[in-house]
Structure formats: C-alpha cells, structure tokens
C-alpha positions as CSV (number, residue, x, y, z in Angstrom):
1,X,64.7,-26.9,-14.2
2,X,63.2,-23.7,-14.7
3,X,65.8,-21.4,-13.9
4,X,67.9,-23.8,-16.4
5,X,65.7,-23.1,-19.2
6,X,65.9,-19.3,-18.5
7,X,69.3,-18.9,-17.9
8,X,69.6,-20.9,-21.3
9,X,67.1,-18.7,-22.7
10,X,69.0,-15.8,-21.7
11,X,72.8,-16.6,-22.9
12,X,71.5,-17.9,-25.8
13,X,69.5,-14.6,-26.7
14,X,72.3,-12.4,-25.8
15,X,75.1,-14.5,-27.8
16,X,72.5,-14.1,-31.1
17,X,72.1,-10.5,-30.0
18,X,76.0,-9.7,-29.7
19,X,76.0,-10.7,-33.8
20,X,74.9,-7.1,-34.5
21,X,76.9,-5.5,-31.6
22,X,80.1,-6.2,-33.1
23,X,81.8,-3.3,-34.6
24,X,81.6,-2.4,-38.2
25,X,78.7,-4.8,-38.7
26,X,76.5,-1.2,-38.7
27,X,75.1,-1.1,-42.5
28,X,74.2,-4.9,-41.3
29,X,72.5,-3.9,-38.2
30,X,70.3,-1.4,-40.1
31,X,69.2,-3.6,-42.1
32,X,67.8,-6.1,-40.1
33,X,66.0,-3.2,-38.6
34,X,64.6,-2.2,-41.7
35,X,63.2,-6.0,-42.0
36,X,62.1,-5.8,-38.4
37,X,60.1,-2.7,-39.2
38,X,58.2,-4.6,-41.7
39,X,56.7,-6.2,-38.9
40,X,55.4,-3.4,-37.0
41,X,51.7,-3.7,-35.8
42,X,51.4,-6.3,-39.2
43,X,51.0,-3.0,-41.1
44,X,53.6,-4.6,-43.7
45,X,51.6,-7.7,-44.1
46,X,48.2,-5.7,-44.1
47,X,50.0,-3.4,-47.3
48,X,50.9,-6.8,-48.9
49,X,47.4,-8.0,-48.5
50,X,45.7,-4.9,-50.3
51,X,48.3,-5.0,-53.1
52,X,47.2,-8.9,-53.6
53,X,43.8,-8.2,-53.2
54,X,44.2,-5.5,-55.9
55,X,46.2,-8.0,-58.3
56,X,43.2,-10.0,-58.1
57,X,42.6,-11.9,-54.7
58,X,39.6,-10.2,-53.7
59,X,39.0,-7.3,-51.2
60,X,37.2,-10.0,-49.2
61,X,40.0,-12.2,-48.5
62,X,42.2,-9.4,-48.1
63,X,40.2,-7.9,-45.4
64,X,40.0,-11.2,-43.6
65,X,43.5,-11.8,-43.8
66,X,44.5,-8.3,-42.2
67,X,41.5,-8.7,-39.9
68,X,42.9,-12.1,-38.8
69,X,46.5,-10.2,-38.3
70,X,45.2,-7.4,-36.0
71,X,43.4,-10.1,-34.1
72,X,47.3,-11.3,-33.7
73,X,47.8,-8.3,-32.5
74,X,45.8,-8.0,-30.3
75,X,45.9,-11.3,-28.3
76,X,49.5,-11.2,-28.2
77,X,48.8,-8.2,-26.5
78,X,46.5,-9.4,-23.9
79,X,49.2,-12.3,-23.0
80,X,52.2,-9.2,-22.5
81,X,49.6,-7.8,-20.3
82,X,49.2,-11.3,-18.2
83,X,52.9,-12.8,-18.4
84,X,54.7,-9.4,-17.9
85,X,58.1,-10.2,-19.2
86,X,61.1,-7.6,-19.0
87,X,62.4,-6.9,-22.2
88,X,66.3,-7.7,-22.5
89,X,69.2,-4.7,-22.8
90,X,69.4,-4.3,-26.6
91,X,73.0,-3.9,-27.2
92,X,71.9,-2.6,-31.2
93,X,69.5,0.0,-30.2
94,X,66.2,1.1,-28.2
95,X,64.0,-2.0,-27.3
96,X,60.2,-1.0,-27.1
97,X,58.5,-0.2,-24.2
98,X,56.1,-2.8,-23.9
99,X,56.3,-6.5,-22.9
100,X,58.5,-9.1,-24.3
101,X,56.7,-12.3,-24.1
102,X,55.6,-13.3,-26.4
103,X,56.8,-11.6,-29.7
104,X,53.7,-9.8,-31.2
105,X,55.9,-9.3,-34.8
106,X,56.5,-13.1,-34.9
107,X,52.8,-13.7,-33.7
108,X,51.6,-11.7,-36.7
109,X,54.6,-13.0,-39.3
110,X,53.5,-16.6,-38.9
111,X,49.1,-15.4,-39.1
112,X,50.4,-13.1,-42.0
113,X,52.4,-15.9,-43.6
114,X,49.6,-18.4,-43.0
115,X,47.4,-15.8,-44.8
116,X,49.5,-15.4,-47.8
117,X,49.6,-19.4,-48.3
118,X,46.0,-19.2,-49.1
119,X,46.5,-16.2,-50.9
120,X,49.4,-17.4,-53.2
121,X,50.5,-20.4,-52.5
122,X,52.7,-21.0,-55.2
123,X,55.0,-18.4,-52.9
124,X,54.6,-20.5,-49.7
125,X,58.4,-21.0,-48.9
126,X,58.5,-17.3,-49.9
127,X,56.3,-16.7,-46.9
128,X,57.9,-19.2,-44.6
129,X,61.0,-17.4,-45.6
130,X,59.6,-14.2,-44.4
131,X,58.3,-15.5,-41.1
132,X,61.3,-17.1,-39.8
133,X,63.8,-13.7,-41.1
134,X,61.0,-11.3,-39.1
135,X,61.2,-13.2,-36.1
136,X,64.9,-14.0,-36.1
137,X,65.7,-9.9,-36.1
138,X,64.0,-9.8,-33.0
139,X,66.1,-11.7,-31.4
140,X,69.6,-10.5,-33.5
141,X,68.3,-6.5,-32.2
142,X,68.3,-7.8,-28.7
143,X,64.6,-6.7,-28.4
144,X,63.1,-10.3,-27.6
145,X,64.5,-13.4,-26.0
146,X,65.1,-16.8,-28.1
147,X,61.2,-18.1,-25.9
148,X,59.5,-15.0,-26.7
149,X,59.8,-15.4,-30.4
150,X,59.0,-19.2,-29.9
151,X,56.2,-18.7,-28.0
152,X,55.1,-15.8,-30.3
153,X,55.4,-18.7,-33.3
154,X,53.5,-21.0,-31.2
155,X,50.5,-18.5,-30.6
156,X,50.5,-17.5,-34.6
157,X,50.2,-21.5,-35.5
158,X,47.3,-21.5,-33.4
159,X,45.6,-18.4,-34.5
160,X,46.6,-19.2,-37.9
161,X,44.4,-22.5,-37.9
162,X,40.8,-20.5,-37.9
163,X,42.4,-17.7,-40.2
164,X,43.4,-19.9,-42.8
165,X,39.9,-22.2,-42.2
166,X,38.3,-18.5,-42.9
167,X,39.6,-17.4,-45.8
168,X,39.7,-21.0,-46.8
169,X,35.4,-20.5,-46.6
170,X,35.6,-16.7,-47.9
171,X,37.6,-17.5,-51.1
C-alpha cells in the first residue's frame, strides 16, 4: 500500500509539474516563481507583519507572529533532517538543496496565514488564498512532491494552534 501511495504521489507531482514545462508557458513559469519566492525563509510574511504592525497592530503581535513563523521554520527543518526525502527533478528550474519533506514554505504559509487571521481578519480568505497559491507553486516548479506540501500544511495547522492562542493572549 505504501509504494501505491508513493508512486501516486510521484505521477501526480510530476503531471502538476509538467504545467510549467510546456513550452511558451515561460512569462507563466516566472511568475509563479516570483510567488514562490515570497515564501522564502517566511521573510515575506515577516515584511507583511511589520507593515501591519506599523498600520497599527502592534509591534508586539507583530513580533509574535514572525517569531511563531521562524519557529515554522525551524521545526520543519528538524523533520527534513529526520525523514530525509530526495527532492524531485524540477523540469522548471533548480530545486533547492535541502530536503523535500515536508514543505518548509507551505509550513510557514499556513503559521503566516493563521497569524494574519488574528491580525486582520476581515482579509482571512485573502490569507487562505495566499496559503494554498504559495504551496501549490511548489509543487507546479517541481521542487516538492503533492505529500510534502500536505504534510508541510498539516505541520503549520498544528503549529498554528499555539501561535494564534499567543497572539490571541498578546493582543
């Protein structure tokens, strides 16, 4: 069952990676690097949390919220360092050079997106809509199977839960 799940895993990932492949899709390829950037050790959602906390949120929540993203950060990385997953062949460009499982940019999308709920929650689909468009470029690039960006959303609902409960007591 196993090797089912993986195989699966694996077509699946490369099919969704193949989008981007395709000639003259280029300008749309760069583009969802660009968004995948974003995402990059949470520094996007960590510049999003200063500019709120400067519009008025509070430098205290702010600095929970980013606090609570590099804490992402860095227990996704712990788990790349215990699972040990190969990265697939990105047929769009250069995959990183660490792990694969589980996504670290979905882990923080979903803590960052959590973050901004309490934040501004008037913008929650906003955030939600964020989330799910970071972590589905990892997979389009071909830099993270369809299970590593699950699993990375499963570890960011559960690291989410204290963050939110935190700023949740700070604000």
């Amino acid at each position: 069952m196993g090797h089912r799940i993986a195989d699966l895993d694996r077509r699946l990932s490369a099919a969704l990676a193949a989008v981007l492949a395709r000639p003259g899709r280029e300008r749309i390829a760069r583009a969802v690097i660009r968004i995948s950037e974003t995402g990059s050790y949470g520094i996007g959602w960590i510049v999003l949390f200063a500019v709120v906390a400067v519009l008025g949120a509070g430098w205290q929540q702010a600095l929970v919220a980013a606090g609570s993203v590099v804490v992402a950060l860095l227990v996704n990385s712990l788990v790349k360092l215990v699972v040990r997953r190969p990265r697939p062949v990105s047929p769009v460009g250069q995959a990183p050079s660490s792990w694969s499982f589980p996504s670290a940019h979905t882990t923080m999308a979903v803590v960052g997106a959590a973050c901004m709920t309490v934040l501004l929650p008037a913008l929650t689909a906003l955030w939600v809509a964020v989330a799910v468009v970071l972590a589905a470029s990892r997979v389009l690039l071909g830099v993270h199977y369809v299970g590593d960006v699950l699993a990375g959303a499963l570890l960011g609902l559960a690291l989410a839960v204290p963050a939110v409960a935190l700023l949740e007591r700070v604000g």
